[in-house]
N, C-alpha and C positions, 0 to 999 in steps of 0.2 A: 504493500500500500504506500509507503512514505516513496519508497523507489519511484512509483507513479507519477508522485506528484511533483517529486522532485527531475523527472526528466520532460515535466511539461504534458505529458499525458493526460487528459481529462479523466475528472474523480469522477467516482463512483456513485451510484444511487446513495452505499453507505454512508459514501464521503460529504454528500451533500446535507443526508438528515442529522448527521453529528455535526456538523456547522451550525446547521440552523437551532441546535437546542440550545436553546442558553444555560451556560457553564456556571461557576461558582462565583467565580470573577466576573463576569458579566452584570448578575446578581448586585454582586458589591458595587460595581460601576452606577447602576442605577440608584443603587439606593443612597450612593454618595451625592449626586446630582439632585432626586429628592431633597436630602437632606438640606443641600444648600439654599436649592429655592426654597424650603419653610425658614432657612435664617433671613433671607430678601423679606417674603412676605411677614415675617411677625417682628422684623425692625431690630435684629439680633445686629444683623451688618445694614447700615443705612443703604436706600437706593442710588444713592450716589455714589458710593463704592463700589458696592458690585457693579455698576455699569462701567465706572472705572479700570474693576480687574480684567471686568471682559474685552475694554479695547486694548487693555496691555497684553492679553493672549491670542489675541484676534492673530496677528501674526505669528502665533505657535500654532496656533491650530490650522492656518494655511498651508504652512510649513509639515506641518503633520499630515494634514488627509493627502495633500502633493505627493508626498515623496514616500510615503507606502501605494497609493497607486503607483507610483513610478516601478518601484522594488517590484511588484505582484505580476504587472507584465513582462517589467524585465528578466525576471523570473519565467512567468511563460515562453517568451524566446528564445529560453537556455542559454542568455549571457553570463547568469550565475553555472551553469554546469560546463560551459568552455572555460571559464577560469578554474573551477574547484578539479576540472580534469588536469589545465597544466599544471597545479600547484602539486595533485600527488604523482605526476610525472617526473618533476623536477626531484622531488623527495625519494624517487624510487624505489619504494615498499619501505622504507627504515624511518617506522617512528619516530624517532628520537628527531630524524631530518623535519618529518612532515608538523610534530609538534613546535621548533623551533620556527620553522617559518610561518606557521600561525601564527606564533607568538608576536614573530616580528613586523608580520602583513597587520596586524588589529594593532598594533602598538604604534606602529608607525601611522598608521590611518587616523587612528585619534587626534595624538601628539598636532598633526601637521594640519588634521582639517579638522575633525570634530568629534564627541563620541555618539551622538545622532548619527553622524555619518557612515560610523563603524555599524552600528546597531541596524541602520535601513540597510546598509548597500552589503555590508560584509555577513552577515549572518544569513542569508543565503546563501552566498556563498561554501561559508562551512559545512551544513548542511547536506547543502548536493553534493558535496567530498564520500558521503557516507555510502550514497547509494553502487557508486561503481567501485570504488574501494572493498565494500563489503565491509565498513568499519561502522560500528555502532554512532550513530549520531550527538549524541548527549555530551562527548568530550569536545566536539569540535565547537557545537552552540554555547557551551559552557564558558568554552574560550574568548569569544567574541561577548559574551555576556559581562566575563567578570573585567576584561581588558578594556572592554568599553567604559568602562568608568579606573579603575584605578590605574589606567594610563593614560588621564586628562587632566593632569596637575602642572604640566611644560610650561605650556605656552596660552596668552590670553583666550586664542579664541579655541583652544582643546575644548573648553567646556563654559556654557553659557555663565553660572556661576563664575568664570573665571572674568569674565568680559564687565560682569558686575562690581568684581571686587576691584578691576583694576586702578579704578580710577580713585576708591577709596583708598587704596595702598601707594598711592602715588608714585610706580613702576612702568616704564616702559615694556614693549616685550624682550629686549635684553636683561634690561633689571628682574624682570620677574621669572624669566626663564634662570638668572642667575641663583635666584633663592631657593628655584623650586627644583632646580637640575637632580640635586642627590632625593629631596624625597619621591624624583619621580621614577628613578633608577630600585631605589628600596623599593618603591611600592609594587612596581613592575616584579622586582625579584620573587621578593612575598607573594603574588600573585601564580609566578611561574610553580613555586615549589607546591603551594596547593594545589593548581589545575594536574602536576604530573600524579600527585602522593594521591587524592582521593579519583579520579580521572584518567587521567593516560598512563597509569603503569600497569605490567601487564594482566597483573592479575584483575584488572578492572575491564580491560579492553579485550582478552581473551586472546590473545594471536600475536605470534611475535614478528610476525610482515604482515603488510596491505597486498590487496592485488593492485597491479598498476595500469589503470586502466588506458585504452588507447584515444588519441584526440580527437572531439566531437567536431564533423563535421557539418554544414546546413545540408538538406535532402534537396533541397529544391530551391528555386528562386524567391517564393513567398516565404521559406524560411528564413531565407538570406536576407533578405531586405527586412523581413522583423529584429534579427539578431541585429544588423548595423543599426539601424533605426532607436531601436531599444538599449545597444549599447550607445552610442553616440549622443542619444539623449544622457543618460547617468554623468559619462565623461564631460558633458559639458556642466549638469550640475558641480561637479566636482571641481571644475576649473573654477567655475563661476563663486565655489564659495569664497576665494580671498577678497575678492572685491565689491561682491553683494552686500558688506556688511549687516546691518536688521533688515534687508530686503530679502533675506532668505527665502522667506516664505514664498514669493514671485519667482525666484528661481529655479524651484522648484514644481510651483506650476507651469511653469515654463516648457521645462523638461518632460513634466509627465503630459502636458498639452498634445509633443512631439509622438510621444509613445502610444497615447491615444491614437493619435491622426494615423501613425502608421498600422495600428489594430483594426482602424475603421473601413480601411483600404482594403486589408489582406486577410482580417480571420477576427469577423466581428460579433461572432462567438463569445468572445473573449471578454468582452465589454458588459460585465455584470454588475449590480448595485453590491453584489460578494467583496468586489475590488476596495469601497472604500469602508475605511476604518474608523465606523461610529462609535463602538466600543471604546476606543480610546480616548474620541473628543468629546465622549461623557463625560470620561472619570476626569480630564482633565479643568473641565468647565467646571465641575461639583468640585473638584481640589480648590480653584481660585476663588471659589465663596463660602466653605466650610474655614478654610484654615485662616483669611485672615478676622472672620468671626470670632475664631480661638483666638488669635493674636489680641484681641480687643476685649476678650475677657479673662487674660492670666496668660496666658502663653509667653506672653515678651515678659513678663513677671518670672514664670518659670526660667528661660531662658539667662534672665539675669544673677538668677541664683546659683545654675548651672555653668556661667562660666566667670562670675567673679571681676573682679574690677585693675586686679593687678597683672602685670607684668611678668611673674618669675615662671622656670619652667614650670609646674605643676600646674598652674593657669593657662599656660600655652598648651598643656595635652587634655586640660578639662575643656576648653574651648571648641578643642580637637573630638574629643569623646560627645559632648553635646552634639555639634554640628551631624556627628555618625548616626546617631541616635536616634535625635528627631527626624533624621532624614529617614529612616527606617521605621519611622512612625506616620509622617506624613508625606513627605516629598522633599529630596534637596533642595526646590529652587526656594518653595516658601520656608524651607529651615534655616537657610542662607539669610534670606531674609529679615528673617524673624533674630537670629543670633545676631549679624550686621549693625540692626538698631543699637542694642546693648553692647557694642562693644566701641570705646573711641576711637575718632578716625584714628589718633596716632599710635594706638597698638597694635604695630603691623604684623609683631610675631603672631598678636592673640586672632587676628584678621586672617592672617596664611593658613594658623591651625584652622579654625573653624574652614576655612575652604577643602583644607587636605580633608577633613573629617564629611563634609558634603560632597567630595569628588570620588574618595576611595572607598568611602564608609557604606554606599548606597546598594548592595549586594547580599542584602540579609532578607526583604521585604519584597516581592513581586512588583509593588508600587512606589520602591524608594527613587529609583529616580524613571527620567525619562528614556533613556537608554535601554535601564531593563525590562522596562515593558512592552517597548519594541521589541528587543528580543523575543522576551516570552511570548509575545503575539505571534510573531513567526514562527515558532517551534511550535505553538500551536495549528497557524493555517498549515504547518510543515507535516501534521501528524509525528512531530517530536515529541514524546512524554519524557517529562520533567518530573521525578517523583517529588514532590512539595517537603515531604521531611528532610531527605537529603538535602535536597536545596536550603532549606532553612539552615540546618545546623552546619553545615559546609560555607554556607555565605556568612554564617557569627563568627567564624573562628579566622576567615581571611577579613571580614571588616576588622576584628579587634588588631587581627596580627600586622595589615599594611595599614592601615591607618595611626599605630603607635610606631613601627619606622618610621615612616614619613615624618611625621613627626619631629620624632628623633634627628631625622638626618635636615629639618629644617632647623632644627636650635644648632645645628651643627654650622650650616652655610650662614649662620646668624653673626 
């Protein structure tokens, strides 16, 4: 089944009515968005706030339903399965190879453009590795899941969080790429040794080679011109993020405009209400009116007690451990937030931790950040099962462990 879907083959009758049922998460998606229009309607958050949060996400959320349409056809195309084919060619058959250059395709992805961008474009990617390999899926999605966030501490625009604090920390991306160098290396290491110990060793992955599959080629000319079409749309997204700045969200419809028009043409089939991703721009809209409801009655109260008003190291890793926390309670960007308030512009060590603890920390909760629920969405439309308990207590034990290097190694460049 996952083979199926991951070589672009049309799902199944099955495929279609386990779609349609609505899942656990789903569930919660709604009931979060409920939740927030009764804090609108009974004056919990004034109407002029929330109208507020929603023009400030209006651009997330373009940027969102964009660029997972984009992913889902490009995916139909098999632009993800010509690349997930040359990566375990290049590795041929030796884990240890194909693990490290995962490591370093999402690492580097993040780092340079984004960890959104690792989450939409590379987690597919991974994925389709599994089905011609014959390698169990879960260690490659895992990869792109947890790399997605704790290898976006570099550089400003690695991670939205990052683009917010910059300006409070008063850093160029030299300067900030200089403080955050070593914890981005820690956090990265930390990362590695957990994805191999619970994940890629053998006794987890069962086989001590891949098979090595051969290069897909197009069958025909309508497949040809979807693959280019489909790929050339992505790549231009991707170019386009250095200089889009907050116009992301356009460039992205932009791209996925492209992918459209060439599906409309050629295999218009393809073009289902399936494609876009409502589930996420629920929970997202219900996040930006439940939490800062909470912020307006005790939450920036909590916050302040949580990270303390001084300077020495134990304040730089409480700041650190808070920002992990909340973001695994409600979401990094409004955790970010919410810690930001309470902390002076001129504590930049106690500013940097709270970011490392929202960047690295966010890998414990399905909804901690935005990245990982990209993921998980994928692995979902992927027929990738995620066992939820693994996941949980494998994601507490790399938030605790890379978010306290990083840490570490920021009071170091300090």
């Amino acid at each position: 089944m996952p083979e199926q879907l991951e070589s672009g083959s049309p799902p199944t009758r099955a495929d279609s009515v386990a779609r349609r049922r609505p899942s656990v998460l789903d569930s919660v998606r709604i009931g979060l968005l409920i939740v927030g229009l009764l804090c609108v309607a009974t004056g919990l958050l004034p109407r002029h706030e929330a109208a507020e949060n929603m023009r400030r996400i209006a651009p997330l959320l373009l940027f969102l339903g964009s660029v997972i349409v984009l992913a889902n056809l490009a995916r139909r195309a098999k632009v993800f399965d010509v690349i997930a084919h040359r990566l375990a060619i290049i590795a041929g058959g030796n884990y240890a190879g194909l693990f490290l250059l995962c490591v370093l395709f999402a690492s580097t992805t993040t780092t340079v453009l984004n960890l959104d961008t690792t989450a939409v474009l590379l987690t597919p990617v991974m994925i389709a590795l599994a089905g011609p390999a014959r390698i169990p899926p879960l260690p490659l999605a895992m990869t792109t899941l947890w790399l997605a966030n704790t290898a976006s501490l570099l550089l400003p625009v690695s991670n939205l969080t990052n683009l917010l604090a910059a300006d409070r920390v008063a850093l160029d991306a030299t300067g900030f790429a200089a403080r955050m160098w070593l914890p981005q290396l820690l956090s990265i290491a930390v990362t590695m040794l957990c994805l191999w110990w619970w994940y890629w060793r053998r006794s987890e992955r069962g086989a001590d080679r891949y098979v090595v599959p051969e290069p897909i080629r197009p069958a025909d000319l309508r497949e040809r011109v979807l693959l280019y079409a489909s790929g050339g749309a992505c790549v231009l997204f991707v170019l386009a993020i250095p200089f889009v700045g907050d116009r992301i969200g356009i460039a992205a419809t932009v791209a996925a405009a492209i992918a459209v028009l060439a599906f409309a043409i050629c295999d218009r089939s393809a073009l289902r209400l399936s494609l876009f991703p409502w589930q996420l721009l629920v929970f997202v809209s219900g996040l930006f009116l439940v939490v800062p409801t909470l912020s307006a009655h005790g939450l920036s109260t909590v916050m302040d007690h949580l990270i303390g008003q001084d300077s020495s190291g134990p304040s730089v890793f409480r700041a650190a451990g808070a920002g992990a926390a909340l973001s695994n309670i409600v979401n990094n960007l409004p955790a970010y937030t919410a810690g930001e308030a309470v902390i002076s512009p001129g504590e930049r060590n106690q500013l940097l931790a709270l970011l490392i603890g929202t960047n690295a920390g966010p890998v414990v909760t399905p909804w901690a950040s935005l990245a990982t629920l990209l993921c998980l969405e994928f692995c979902r439309t992927h027929a990738v099962r995620v066992p939820m308990r693994r996941f949980l207590l494998t994601g507490l034990v790399l938030a605790v462990a890379a978010t306290a290097a990083a840490t570490a190694g920021l009071l170091l460049t300090g």
